[in-house]
C-alpha positions as CSV (number, residue, x, y, z in Angstrom):
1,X,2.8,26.0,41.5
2,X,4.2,27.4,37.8
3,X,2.0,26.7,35.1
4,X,2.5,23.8,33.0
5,X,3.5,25.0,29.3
6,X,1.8,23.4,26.5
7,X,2.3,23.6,22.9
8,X,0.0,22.7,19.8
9,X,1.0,20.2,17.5
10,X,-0.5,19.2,14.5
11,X,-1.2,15.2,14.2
12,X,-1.0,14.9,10.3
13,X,2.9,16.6,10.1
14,X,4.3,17.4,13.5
15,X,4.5,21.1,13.4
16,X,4.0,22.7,16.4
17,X,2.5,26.3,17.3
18,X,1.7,28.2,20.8
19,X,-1.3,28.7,20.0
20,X,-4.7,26.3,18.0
21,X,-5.3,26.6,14.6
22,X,-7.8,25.6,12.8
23,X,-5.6,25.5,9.4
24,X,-2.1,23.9,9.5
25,X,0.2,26.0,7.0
26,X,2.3,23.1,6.4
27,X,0.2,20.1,5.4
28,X,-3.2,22.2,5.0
29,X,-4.6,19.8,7.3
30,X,-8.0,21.1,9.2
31,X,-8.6,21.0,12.8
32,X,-5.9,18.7,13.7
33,X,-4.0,20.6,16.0
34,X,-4.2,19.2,19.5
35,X,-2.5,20.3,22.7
36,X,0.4,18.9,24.8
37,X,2.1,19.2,27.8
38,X,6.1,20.4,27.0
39,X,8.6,18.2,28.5
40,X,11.9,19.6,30.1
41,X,14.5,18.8,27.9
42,X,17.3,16.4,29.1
43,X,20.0,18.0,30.8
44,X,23.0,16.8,27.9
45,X,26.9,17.3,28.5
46,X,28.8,20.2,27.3
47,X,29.7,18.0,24.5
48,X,33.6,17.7,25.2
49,X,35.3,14.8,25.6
50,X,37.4,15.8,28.8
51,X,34.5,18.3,30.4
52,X,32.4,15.1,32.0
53,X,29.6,15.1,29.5
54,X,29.5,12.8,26.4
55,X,32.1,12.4,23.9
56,X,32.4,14.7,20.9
57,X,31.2,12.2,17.7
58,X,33.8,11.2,15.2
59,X,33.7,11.2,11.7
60,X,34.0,7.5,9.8
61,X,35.2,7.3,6.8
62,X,32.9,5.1,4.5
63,X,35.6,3.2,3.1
64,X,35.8,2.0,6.9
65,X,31.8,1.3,7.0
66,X,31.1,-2.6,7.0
67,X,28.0,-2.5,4.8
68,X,25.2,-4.4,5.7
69,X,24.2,-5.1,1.7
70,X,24.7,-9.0,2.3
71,X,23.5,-9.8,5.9
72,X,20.0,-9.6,5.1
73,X,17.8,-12.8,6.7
74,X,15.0,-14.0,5.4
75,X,11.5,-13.7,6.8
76,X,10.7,-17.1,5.6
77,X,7.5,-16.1,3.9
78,X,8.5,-15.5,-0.2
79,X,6.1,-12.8,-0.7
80,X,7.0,-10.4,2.5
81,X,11.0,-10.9,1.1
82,X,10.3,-9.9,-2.3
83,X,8.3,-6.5,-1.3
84,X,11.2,-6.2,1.4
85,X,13.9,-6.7,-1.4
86,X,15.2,-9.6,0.0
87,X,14.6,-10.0,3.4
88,X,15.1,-7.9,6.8
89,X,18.5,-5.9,7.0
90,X,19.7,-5.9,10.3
91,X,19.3,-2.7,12.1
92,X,16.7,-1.4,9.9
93,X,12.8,-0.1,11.1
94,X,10.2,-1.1,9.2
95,X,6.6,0.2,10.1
96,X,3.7,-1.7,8.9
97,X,0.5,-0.5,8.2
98,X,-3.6,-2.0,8.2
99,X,-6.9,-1.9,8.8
100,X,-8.4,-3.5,11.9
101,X,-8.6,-7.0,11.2
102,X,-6.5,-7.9,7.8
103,X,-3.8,-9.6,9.1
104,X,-1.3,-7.6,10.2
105,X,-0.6,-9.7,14.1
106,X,-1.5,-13.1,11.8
107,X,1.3,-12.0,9.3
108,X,3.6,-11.0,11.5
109,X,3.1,-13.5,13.8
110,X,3.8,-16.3,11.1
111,X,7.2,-14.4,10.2
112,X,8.4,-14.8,13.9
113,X,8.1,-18.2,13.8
114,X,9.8,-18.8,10.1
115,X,12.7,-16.4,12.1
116,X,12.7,-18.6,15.2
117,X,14.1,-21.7,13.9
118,X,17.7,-20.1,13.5
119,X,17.9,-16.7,15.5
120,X,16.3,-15.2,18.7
121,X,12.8,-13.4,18.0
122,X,10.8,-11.1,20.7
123,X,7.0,-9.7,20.4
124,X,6.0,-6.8,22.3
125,X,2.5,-7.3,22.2
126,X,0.4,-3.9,23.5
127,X,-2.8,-4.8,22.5
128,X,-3.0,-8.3,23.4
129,X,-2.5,-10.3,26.8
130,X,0.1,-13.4,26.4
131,X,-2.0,-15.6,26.9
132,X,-4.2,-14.3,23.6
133,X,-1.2,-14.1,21.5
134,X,-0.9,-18.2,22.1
135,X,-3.8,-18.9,21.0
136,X,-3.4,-17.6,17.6
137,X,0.2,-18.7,17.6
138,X,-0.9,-22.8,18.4
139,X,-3.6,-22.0,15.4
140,X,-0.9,-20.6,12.9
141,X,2.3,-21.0,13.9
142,X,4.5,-24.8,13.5
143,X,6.8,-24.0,16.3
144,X,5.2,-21.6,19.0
145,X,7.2,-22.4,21.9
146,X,10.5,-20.8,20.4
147,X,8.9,-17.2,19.9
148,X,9.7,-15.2,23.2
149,X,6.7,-12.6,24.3
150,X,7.0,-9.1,26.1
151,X,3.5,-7.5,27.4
152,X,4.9,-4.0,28.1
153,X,4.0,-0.4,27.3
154,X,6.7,1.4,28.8
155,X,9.1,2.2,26.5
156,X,12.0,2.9,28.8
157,X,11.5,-0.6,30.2
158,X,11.1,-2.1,26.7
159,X,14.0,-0.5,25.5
160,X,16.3,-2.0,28.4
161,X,14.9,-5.5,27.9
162,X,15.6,-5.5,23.9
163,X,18.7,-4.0,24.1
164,X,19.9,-6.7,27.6
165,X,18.3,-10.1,24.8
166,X,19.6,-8.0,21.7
167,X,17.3,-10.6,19.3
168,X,17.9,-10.5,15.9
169,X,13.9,-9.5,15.2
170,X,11.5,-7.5,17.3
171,X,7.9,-7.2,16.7
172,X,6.1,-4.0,18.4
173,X,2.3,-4.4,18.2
174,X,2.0,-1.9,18.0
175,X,3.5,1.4,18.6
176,X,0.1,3.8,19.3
177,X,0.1,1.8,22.9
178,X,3.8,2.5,23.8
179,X,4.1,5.3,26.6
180,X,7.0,7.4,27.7
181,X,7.3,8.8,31.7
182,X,8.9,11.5,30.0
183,X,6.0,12.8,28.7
184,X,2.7,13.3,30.2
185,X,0.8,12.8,27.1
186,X,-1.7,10.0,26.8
187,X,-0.3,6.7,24.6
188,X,-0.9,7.1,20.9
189,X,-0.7,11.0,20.9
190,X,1.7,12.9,18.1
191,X,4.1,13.1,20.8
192,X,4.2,9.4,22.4
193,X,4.4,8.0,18.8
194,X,7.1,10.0,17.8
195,X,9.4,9.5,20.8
196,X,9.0,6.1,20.3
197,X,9.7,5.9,16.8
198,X,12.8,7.7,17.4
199,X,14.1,5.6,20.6
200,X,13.9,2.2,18.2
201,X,15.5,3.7,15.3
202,X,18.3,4.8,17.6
203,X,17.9,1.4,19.3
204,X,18.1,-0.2,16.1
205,X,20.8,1.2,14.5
206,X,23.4,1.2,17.5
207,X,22.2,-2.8,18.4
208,X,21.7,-4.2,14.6
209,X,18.5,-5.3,16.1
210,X,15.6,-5.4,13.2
211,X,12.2,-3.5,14.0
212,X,9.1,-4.0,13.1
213,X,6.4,-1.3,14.2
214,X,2.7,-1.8,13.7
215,X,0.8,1.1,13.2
216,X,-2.9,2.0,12.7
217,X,-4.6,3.5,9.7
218,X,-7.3,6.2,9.7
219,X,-10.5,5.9,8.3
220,X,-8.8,7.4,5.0
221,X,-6.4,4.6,5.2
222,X,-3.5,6.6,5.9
223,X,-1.4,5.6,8.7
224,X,-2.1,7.0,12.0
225,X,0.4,9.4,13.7
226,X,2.4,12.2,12.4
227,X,3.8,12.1,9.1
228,X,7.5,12.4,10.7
229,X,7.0,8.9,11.6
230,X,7.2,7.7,7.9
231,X,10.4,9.7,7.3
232,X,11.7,8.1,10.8
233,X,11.5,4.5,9.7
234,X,13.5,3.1,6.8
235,X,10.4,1.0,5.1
236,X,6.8,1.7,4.9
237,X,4.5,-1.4,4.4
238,X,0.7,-0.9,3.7
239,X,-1.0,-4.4,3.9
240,X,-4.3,-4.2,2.0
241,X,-7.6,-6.1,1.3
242,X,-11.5,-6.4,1.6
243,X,-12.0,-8.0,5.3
244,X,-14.8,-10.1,3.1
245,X,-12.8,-11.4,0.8
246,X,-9.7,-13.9,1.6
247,X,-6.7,-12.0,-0.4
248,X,-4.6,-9.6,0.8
249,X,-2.3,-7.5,-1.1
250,X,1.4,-6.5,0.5
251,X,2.8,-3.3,-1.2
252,X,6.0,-1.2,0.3
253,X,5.5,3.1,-0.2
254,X,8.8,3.7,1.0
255,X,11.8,1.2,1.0
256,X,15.5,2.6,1.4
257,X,17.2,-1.3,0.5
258,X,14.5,-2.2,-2.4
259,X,12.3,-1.5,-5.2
260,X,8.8,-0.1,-3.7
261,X,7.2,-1.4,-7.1
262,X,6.7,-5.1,-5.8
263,X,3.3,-6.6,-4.7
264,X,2.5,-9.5,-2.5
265,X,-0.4,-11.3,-2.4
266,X,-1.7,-13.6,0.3
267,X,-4.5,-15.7,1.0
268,X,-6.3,-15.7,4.6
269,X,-6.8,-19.4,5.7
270,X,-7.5,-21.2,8.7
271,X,-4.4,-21.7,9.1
272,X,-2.9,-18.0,8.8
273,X,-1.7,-16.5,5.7
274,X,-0.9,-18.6,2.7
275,X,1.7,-16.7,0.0
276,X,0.0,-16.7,-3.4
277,X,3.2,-17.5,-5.7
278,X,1.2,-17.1,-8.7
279,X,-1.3,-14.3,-8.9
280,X,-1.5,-13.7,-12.4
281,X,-5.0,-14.4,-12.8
282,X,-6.0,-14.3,-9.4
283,X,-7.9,-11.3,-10.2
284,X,-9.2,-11.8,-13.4
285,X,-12.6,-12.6,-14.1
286,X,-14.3,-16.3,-15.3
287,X,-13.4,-15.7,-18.8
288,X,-17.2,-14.9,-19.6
289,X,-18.3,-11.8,-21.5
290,X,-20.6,-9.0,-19.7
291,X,-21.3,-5.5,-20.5
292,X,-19.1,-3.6,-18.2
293,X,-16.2,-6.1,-17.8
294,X,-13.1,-5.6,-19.3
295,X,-9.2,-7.2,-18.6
296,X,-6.1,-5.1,-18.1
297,X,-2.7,-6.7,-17.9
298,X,-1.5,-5.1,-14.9
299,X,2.7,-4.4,-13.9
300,X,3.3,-4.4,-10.2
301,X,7.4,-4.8,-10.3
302,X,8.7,-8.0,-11.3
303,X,5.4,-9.7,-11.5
304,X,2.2,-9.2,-14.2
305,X,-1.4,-9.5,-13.3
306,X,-4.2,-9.7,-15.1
307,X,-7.1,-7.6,-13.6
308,X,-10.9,-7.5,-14.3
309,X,-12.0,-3.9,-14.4
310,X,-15.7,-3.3,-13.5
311,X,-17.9,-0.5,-14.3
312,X,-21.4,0.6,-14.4
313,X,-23.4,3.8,-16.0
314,X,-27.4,4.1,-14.9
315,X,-29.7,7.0,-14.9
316,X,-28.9,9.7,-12.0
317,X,-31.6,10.5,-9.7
318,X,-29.3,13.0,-9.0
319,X,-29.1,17.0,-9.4
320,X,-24.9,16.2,-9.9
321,X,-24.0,12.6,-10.7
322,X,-22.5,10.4,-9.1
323,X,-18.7,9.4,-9.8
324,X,-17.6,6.7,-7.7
325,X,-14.3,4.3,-8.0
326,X,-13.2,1.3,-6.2
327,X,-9.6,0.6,-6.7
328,X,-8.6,3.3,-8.9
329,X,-8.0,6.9,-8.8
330,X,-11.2,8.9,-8.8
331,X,-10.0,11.8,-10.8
332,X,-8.6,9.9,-13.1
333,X,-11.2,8.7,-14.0
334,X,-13.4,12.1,-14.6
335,X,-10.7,12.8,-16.9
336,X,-11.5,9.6,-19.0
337,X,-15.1,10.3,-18.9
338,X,-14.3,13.6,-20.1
339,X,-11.9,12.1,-23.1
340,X,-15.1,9.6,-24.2
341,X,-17.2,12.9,-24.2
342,X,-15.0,15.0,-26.5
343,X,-13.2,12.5,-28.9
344,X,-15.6,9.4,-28.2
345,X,-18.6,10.2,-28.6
346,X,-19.8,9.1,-25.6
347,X,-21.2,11.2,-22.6
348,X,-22.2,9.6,-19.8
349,X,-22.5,13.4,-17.9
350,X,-26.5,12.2,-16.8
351,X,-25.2,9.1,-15.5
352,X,-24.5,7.7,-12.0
353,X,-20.8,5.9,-12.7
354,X,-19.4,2.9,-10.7
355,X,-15.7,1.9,-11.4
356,X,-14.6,-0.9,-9.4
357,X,-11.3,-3.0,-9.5
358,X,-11.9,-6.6,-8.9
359,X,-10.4,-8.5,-6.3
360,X,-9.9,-5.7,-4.3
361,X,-6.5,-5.2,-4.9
362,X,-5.6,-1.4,-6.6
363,X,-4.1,0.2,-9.2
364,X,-2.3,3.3,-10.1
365,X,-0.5,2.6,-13.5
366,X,-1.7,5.2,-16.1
367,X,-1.7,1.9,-18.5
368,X,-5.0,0.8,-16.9
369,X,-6.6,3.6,-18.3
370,X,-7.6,1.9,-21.6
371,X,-9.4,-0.9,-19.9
372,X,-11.2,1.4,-17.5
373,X,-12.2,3.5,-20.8
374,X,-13.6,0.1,-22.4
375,X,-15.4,-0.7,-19.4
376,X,-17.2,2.6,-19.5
377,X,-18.2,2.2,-22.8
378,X,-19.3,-1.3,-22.8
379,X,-21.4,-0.7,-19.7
380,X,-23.1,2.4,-21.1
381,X,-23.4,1.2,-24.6
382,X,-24.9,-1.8,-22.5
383,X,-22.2,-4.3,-24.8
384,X,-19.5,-6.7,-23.6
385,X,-16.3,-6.9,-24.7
386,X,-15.4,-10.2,-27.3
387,X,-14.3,-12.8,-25.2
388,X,-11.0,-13.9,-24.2
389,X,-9.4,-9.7,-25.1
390,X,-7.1,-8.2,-22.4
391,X,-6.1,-4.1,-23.0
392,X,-3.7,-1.9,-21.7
393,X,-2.9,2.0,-22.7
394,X,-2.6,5.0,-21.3
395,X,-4.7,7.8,-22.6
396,X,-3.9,11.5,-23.4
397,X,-6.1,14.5,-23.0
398,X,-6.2,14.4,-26.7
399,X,-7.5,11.0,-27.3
400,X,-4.9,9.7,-28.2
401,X,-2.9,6.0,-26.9
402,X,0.7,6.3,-25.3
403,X,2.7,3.8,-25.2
404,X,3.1,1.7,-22.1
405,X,6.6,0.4,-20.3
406,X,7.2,-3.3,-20.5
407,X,4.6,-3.9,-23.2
408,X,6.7,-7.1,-24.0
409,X,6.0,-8.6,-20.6
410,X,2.3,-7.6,-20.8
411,X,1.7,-9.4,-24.2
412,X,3.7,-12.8,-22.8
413,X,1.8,-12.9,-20.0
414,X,-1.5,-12.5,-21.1
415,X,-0.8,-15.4,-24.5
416,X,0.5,-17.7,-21.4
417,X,-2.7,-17.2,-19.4
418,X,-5.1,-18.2,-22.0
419,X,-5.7,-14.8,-23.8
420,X,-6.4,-14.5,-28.1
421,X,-6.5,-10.7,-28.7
422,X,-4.9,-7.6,-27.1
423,X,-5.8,-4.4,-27.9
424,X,-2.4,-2.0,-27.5
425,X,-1.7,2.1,-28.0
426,X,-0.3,1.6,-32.1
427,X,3.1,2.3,-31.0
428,X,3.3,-1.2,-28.5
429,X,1.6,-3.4,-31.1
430,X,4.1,-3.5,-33.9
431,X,7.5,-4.7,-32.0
432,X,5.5,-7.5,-30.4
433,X,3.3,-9.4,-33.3
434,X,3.8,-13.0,-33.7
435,X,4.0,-13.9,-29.9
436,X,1.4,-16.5,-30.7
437,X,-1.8,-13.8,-30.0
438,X,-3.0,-11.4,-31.9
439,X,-2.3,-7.9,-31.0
440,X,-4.0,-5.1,-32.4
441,X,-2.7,-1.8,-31.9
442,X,-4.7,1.3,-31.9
443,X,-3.6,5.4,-32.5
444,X,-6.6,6.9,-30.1
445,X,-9.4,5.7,-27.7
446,X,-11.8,5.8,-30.6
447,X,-9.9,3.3,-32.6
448,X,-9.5,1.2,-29.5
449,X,-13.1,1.4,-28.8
450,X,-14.2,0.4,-32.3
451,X,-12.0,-3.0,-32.2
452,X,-13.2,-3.9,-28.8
453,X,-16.7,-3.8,-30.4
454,X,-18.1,-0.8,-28.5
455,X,-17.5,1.9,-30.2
456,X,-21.2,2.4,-31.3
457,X,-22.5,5.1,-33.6
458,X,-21.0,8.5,-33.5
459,X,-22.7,11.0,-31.6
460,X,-23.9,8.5,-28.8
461,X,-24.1,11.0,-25.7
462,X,-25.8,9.0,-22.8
463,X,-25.9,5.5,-21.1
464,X,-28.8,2.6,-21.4
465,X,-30.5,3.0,-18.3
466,X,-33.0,-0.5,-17.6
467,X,-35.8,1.4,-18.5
468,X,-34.8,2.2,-21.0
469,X,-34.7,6.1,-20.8
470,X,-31.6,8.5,-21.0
């Protein structure tokens, strides 16, 4: 019997070698080469129209390409078509991504039924038994009888039954349980995955058919699989959210028809996922003043929110500190800390720091770093913020505010949600005075600190701890 030849394959990036490594030289991922079994390639034709094997492909002009820019259908749920860009474009592959337990089957699930009503639908469910998938569909769905369900793994056999119904939206959930005879590898391997990713975009794109792919995260959050499957698909969804708490955030990585700047928000009901129109101050706090607490008007595409951030500076037990954030980037915010020490006056380098976004929704927007700097402060100069005072801001190396985009939107939306006082980098502040509250602008974090109220002496260099010690 010849000897089966196997290859290595790295799981984070797809690149394969003949032998383990412990290092991949690509993605400088560690020990996440594992081995599989080479298929024999497929015996193709010679590539000539007239020699029996498959026809030599054609060249199209693109003034001859029917685009697709208008035949977008809704999902019927006004938050998943707003981070789509309006809705599912036929013959696009869209992989979604979650933790265990957020929502993703719930979601999903409540968009195959908004389809239903006016086209044909299909759910390949791979993780779930029919019978478990109505169940949840009689709890959330209106019209449960009209969404058709496929329990199959094979992919040859899935692929045959979509493209004999052709619907106009299929649901795969989800794709780490799909298996191809053509390779010996076990479901959910580098391999399996990317077969199958590459048989429904080919699927997709000769049928017009829609697909939806549900993938698994890793305990980083990343999504499962090799990276090649992100650059496969035409959208990347990441649906987000603290399993205790009942909002989920919607946000789109990569989006070839649309903006990936949008945010939805839902809330988890009995009844499924409810679409939160109006999230503004969904994630702000009571209104109530505490040391630690500040508000940051927050841009996520065409929407504003208004986020409480938390933080909190005690005395280390610790040889090294601890410097931990919830929500926002944790070298980011080292670098504030380190901007406080030098042109603050405030070192917090003996104290265990907390940084946590409330809500549990995250941001990334360099204009938060202003609130997170005020938060700091006020928590380890143990004094809140005046109430009712939203900031925003990016901050330089040197101390000193840039301006932010859309400060315009930022300063509306915080007057119509109840706000008196913004605090805004000096440049921001002038253009938009009279909107009805008081804006105050500031040239560096010291300034800023000092009309928030927690500026403090000069010199300060370590946090209240509630014993009062250092």
């Amino acid at each position: 019997m010849a000897r089966r030849q196997t290859v290595f394959v790295c799981s984070q990036c797809g690149r394969r070698e003949p032998k383990w490594l412990g290092h991949c030289p690509d993605c400088g991922a560690w020990d996440s080469f594992t081995e599989e079994i080479v298929a024999a390639p497929a015996r193709r034709g010679s590539g000539k129209a007239d020699g029996g094997g498959r026809a030599a492909a054609a060249p199209v002009r693109l003034a001859d390409v029917t685009s697709s820019a208008v035949a977008r259908f809704p999902s019927g749920i006004a938050e998943l078509d707003l981070v789509l860009g309006g809705g599912f474009v036929p013959g696009s592959l869209v992989l979604l991504g979650g933790e265990p337990g957020i929502g993703k089957s719930t979601l999903l699930l409540q968009v195959l039924d908004a389809v239903a009503g006016e086209r044909q639908v299909l759910l390949v469910c791979g993780e779930e038994s029919p019978a478990q998938v109505k169940m949840r569909a009689e709890r959330v769905c209106k019209r449960p009888e009209t969404i058709a369900v496929l329990a199959e793994t094979e992919l040859e056999s899935l692929l045959a039954a979509v493209d004999a119904q052709r619907p106009a939206l299929v649901v795969v959930d989800s794709v780490q349980t799909l298996y191809s005879d053509a390779l010996t590898s076990a479901p959910g391997s580098v391999s399996q995955v990317r077969e199958a990713a590459g048989r429904f975009q080919r699927l997709a794109k000769d049928t017009g058919v829609a697909v939806v792919l549900v993938g698994h995260v890793t305990k980083e959050g990343a999504l499962a699989g090799p990276r090649v499957l992100e650059h496969v698909v035409d959208t990347v969804l990441q649906f987000e959210g603290d399993r205790q708490r009942f909002y989920r955030t919607l946000r789109a990585s990569k989006n070839r028809f649309g903006s990936t700047e949008e945010l939805g928000v839902f809330e988890m009901t009995e009844a499924g996922l409810l679409a939160v129109t109006d999230p503004a101050q969904l994630f702000a706090g009571d209104g109530r003043s505490a040391a630690g607490a500040a508000t940051h008007v927050a841009v996520e595409g065409s929407r504003c929110l208004l986020v409480e951030v938390q933080a909190l500076a005690s005395r280390s037990e610790l040889a090294v500190p601890r410097r931990i954030a919830t929500g926002f980037d944790r070298n980011r915010l080292a670098m504030i800390l380190a901007v406080l020490a030098r042109h603050a006056g405030l070192s917090l380098s003996s104290a265990d720091i907390f940084a946590n976004i409330a809500g549990g929704i995250r941001i990334d927007e360099p204009a938060a770093d202003l609130a997170v700097a005020a938060a700091l402060a006020s928590a380890g100069r143990d004094t809140p913020l005046p109430p009712r005072v939203a900031l925003f801001g990016e901050i330089s190396l040197t101390g000193e505010l840039r301006s932010c985009s859309q400060a315009g939107r930022r300063v509306a939306e915080a007057a119509r949600c109840g706000y008196t006082r913004l605090i805004v980098p000096a440049a921001d502040a002038a253009a938009h005075r009279g909107t009805g509250v008081q804006v105050d602008g500031a040239a560096d974090v010291r300034e800023a600190l000092r009309l928030a109220a927690v500026a403090g002496p000069a010199g300060t260099t370590s946090a209240k701890s509630d014993d009062g010690g250092v």
